[in-house]
C-alpha positions in Angstrom: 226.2 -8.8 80.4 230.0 -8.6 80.9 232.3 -7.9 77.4 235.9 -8.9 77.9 238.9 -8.1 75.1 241.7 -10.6 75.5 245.1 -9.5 74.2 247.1 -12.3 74.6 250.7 -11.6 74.0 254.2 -13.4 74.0 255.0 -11.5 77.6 252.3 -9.8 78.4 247.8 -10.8 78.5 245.8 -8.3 79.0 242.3 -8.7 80.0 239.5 -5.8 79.9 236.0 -6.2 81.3 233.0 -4.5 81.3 229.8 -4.7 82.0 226.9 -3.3 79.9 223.8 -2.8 81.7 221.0 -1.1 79.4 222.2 1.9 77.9 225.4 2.3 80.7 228.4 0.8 80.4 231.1 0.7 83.0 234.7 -0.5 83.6 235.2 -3.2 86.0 238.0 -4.4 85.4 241.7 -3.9 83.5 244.8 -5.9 83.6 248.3 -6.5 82.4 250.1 -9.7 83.5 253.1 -10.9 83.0 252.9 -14.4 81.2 255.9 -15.3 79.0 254.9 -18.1 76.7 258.5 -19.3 76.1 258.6 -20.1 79.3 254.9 -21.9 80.6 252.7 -21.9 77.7 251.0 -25.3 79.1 250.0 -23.6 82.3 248.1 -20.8 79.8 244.3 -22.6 80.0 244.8 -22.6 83.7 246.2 -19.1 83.9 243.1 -17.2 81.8 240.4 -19.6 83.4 241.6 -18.4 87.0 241.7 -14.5 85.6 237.6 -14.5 83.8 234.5 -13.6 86.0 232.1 -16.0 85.9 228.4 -15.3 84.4 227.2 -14.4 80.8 229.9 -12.7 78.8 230.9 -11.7 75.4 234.8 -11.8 74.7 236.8 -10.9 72.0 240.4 -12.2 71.9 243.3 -10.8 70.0 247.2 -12.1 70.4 250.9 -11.8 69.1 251.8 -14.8 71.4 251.7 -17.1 68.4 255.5 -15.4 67.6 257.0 -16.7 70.6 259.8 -20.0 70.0 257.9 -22.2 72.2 255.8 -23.1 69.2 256.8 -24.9 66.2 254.9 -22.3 63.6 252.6 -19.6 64.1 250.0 -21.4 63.2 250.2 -23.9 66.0 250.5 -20.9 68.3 247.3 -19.8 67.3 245.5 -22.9 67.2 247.6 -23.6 71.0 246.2 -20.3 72.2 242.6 -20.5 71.2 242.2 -24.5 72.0 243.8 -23.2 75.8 240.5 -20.7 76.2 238.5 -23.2 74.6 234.3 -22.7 75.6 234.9 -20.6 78.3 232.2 -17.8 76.7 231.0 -16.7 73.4 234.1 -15.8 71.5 235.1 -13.8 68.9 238.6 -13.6 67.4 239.9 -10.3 66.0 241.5 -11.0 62.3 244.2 -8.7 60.4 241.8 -6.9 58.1 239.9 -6.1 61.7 237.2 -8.1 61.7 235.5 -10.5 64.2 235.0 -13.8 63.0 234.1 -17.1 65.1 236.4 -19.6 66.9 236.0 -22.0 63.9 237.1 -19.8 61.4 240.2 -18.4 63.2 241.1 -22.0 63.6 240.7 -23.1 60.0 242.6 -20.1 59.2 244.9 -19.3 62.0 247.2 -16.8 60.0 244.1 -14.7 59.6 244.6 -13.9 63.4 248.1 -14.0 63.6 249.4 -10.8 65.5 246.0 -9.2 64.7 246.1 -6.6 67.9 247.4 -3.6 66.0 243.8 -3.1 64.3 241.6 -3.2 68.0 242.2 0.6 69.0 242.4 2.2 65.5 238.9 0.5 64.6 237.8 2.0 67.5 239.4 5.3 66.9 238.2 5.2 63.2 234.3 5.2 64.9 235.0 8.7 66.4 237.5 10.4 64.1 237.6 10.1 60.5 241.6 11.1 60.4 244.4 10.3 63.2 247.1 8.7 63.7 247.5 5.7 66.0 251.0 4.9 67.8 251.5 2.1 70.6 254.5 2.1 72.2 254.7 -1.2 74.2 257.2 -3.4 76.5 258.5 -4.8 73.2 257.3 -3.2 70.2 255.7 0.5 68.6 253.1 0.0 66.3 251.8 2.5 63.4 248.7 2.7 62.5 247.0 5.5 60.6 243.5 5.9 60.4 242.1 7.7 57.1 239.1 8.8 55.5 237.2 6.6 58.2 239.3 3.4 57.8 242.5 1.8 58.6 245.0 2.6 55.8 247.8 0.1 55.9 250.0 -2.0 54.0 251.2 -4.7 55.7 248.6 -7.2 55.7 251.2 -9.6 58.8 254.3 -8.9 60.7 256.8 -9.4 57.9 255.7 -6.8 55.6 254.8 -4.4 58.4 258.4 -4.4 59.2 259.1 -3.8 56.3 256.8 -0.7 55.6 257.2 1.2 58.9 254.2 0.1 60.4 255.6 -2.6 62.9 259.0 -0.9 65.2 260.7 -3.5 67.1 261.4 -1.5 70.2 259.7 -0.7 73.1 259.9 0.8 76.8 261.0 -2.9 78.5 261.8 -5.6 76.9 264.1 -4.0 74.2 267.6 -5.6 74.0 270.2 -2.6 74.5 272.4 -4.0 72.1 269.3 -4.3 69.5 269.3 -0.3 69.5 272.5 0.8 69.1 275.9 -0.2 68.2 278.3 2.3 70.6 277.5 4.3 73.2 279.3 7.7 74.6 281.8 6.6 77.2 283.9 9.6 79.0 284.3 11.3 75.7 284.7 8.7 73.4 282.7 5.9 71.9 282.6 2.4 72.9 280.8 -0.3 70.7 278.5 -2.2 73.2 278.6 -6.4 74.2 276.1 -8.0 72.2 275.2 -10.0 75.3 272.1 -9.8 76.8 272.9 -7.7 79.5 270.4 -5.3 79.8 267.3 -4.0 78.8 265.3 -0.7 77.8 263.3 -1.4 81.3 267.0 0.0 82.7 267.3 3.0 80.6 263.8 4.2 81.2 263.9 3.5 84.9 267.5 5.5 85.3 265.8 8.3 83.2 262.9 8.2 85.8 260.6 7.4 82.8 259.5 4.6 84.3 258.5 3.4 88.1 260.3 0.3 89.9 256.7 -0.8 90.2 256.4 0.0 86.3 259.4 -2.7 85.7 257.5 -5.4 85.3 258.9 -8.3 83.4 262.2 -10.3 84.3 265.5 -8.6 84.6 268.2 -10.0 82.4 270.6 -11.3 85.3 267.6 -11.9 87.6 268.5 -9.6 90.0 266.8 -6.4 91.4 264.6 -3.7 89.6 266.6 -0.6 91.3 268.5 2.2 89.8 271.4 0.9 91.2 270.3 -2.6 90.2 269.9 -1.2 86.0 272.8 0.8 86.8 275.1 -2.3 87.1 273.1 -3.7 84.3 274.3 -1.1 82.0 277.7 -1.0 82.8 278.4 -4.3 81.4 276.6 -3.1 78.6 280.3 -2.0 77.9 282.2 -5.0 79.1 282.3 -2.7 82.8 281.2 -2.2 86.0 280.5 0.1 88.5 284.2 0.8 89.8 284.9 2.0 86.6 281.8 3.9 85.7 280.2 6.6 88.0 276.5 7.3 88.0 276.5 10.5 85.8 278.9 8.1 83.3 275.3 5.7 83.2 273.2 8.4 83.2 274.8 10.0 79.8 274.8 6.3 78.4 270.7 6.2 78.9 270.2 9.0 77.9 271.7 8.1 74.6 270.0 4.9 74.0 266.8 6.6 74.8 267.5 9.1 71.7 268.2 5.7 69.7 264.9 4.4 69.9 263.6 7.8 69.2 265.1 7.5 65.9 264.0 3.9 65.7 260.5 4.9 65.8 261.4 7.8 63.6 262.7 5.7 61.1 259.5 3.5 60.4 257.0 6.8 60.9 258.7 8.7 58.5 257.9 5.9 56.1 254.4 6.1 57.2 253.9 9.9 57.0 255.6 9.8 53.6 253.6 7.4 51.8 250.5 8.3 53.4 251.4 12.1 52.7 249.9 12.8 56.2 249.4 16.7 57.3 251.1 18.2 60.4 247.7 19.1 61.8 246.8 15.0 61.6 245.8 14.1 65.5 248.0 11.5 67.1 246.9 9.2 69.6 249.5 7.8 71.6 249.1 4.5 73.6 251.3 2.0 75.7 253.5 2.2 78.8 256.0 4.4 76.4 253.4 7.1 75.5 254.8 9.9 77.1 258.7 9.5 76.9 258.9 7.7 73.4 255.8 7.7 71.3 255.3 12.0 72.2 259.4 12.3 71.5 259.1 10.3 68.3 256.5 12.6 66.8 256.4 16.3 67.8 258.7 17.1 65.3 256.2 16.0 62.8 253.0 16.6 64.0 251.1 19.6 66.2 248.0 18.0 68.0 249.4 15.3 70.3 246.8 13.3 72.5 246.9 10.3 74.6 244.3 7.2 73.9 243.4 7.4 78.0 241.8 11.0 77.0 240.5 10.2 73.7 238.4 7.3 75.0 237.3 9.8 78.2 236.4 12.5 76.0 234.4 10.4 73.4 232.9 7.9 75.8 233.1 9.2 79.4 234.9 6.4 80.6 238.4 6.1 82.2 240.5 3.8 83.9 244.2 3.4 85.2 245.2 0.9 82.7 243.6 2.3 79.3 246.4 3.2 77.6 248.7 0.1 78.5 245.9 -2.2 77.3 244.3 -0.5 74.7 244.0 -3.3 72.2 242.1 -5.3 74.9 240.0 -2.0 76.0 239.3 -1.8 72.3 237.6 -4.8 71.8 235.6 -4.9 75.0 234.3 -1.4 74.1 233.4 -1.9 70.8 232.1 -5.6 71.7 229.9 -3.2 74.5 228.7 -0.7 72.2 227.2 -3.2 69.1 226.5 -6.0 71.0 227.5 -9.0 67.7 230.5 -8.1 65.5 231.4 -4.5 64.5 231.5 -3.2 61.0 235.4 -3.1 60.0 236.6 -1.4 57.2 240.2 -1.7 56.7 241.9 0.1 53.7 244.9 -1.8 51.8 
């Protein structure tokens, strides 16, 4: 039998399957695509039912795309969302307090489900590792979840009150408004206070700073243009009301280089929160996931903590299994992996 995890986003779904065939399991399948629901949300039933393998399957869905402004409340993004997959398989929905409950349910009560993805890797976590950490740093948001005494120890129970604690960062390695993370940047010496326009984007700064691939740059540029360094390059200059007559390469460089320590301190800003009220230990493992991993979520955190590990390793060295795409989709990974390993609907225990 196949077990799929849906995490269906406002820019990105991503789809995991795998296939469990008597004790084995095995990874057929992982994929992140762009879909921006502001955009096409009608064409979503015909977008997932093209992108599921056909036979006997298991899936479990999870989704933030009920945030996006194409709907009228979250609610009728949820209900919009899960009415789009429809009976495609037996399905699952993943709630807030991380547990799987049926299609019916989720509908009666769709802000039960509402932005629900930040519980799929620590539950799985919290079945290996009684203590850790768990940080996702995505296209457009870091997420901070720790994991304690077996459970997951939050205390936002939705997005509002997640903000507010720590838990929920609204930056990430792509999508990230530049004028959203900070207000001046170092300009030949001085400071200039940025445009507020939407000009560029973190996907710039990361791919100037080689943190990022041109391949990596995956959702739409802000002027529509190309995904080049010399393409993010102009980009950035008009970050500052200039272009690139009056800024030189090493002038964009500095700039990026900047911003990037911004959002460091962004994600600093909520974890310190987290750490504090959680009184967490240096020693505390954290598992870093997302396509920001390795140049924001390990910068964010080394000051504070001494055993650093990436979710890609965790889930090799706990279950043998590894894949490309892991770490970019780990809340859908999550849920086909648990949805593998019991079979029905997994014990959560969520701590609040």
């Amino acid at each position: 039998m196949l077990t799929i995890g849906l995490d269906i986003g406002g820019a990105y779904t991503k789809i995991a399957v795998l296939r469990v065939k008597e004790e084995n399991t095995e990874i057929l399948n992982i994929t992140s695509d762009y879909f921006p629901f502001w955009k096409c949300k009608d064409q979503f039933p015909q977008y997932i039912r093209a992108r599921l393998p056909g036979g006997e399957k298991l899936m479990g869905i999870t989704m933030t795309a009920e945030l996006a402004d194409c709907f009228p409340s979250k609610g009728g993004g949820v209900k919009h969302i899960l009415n789009s997959i429809g009976s495609i398989a037996r399905t699952l929905v993943l709630d807030a307090s991380a547990k799987f409950i049926d299609v019916e349910t989720a509908l009666a009560f769709p802000l039960r489900v509402a932005a629900s993805n930040w519980t799929a890797a620590p539950l799985l976590i919290s079945k290996y590792m009684s203590d850790a950490l768990f940080i996702d740093v995505g296209s457009t948001t870091t997420d901070v979840v720790p994991v304690l005494g077996g459970g997951i120890s939050v205390v936002g129970k939705n997005d509002l009150e997640r903000l507010m604690e720590g838990e929920l960062i609204y930056t990430g390695a792509l999508r990230t408004n530049l004028a959203t993370i900070t207000g001046s940047v170092p300009v030949k010496g001085r400071q200039a206070f940025v445009s507020s326009e939407y000009f560029s984007i973190a996907a710039d700064v990361h791919l100037i700073l080689n943190h990022i691939r041109q391949e990596d740059y995956s959702c739409d540029t802000p002027d529509g243009k190309g995904k080049t360094r010399e393409d993010a390059s102009r980009r950035m200059a008009r970050l500052v009301c200039a272009d690139m007559s009056m800024l030189d390469e090493e002038d964009i460089r500095y700039i990026a280089d900047c911003i990037h320590k911004k959002q460091v301190e962004q994600i600093q800003m909520g974890l310190l929160k987290v750490i504090q009220r959680q009184d967490m230990a240096k020693n505390t493992p954290v598992i870093l996931a997302g396509i920001g991993a390795r140049f924001l979520g390990k910068d964010s955190v080394e000051l504070f903590f001494s055993d650093v590990r990436y979710f890609e390793e965790f889930v090799k060295e706990k279950t043998g299994l590894s894949a490309e795409k892991i770490s970019m989709a780990a809340p859908a990974f999550s849920i086909a992996l648990i949805l593998a390993q019991e079979g029905m609907v997994p014990t959560a225990r969520v701590k609040r």
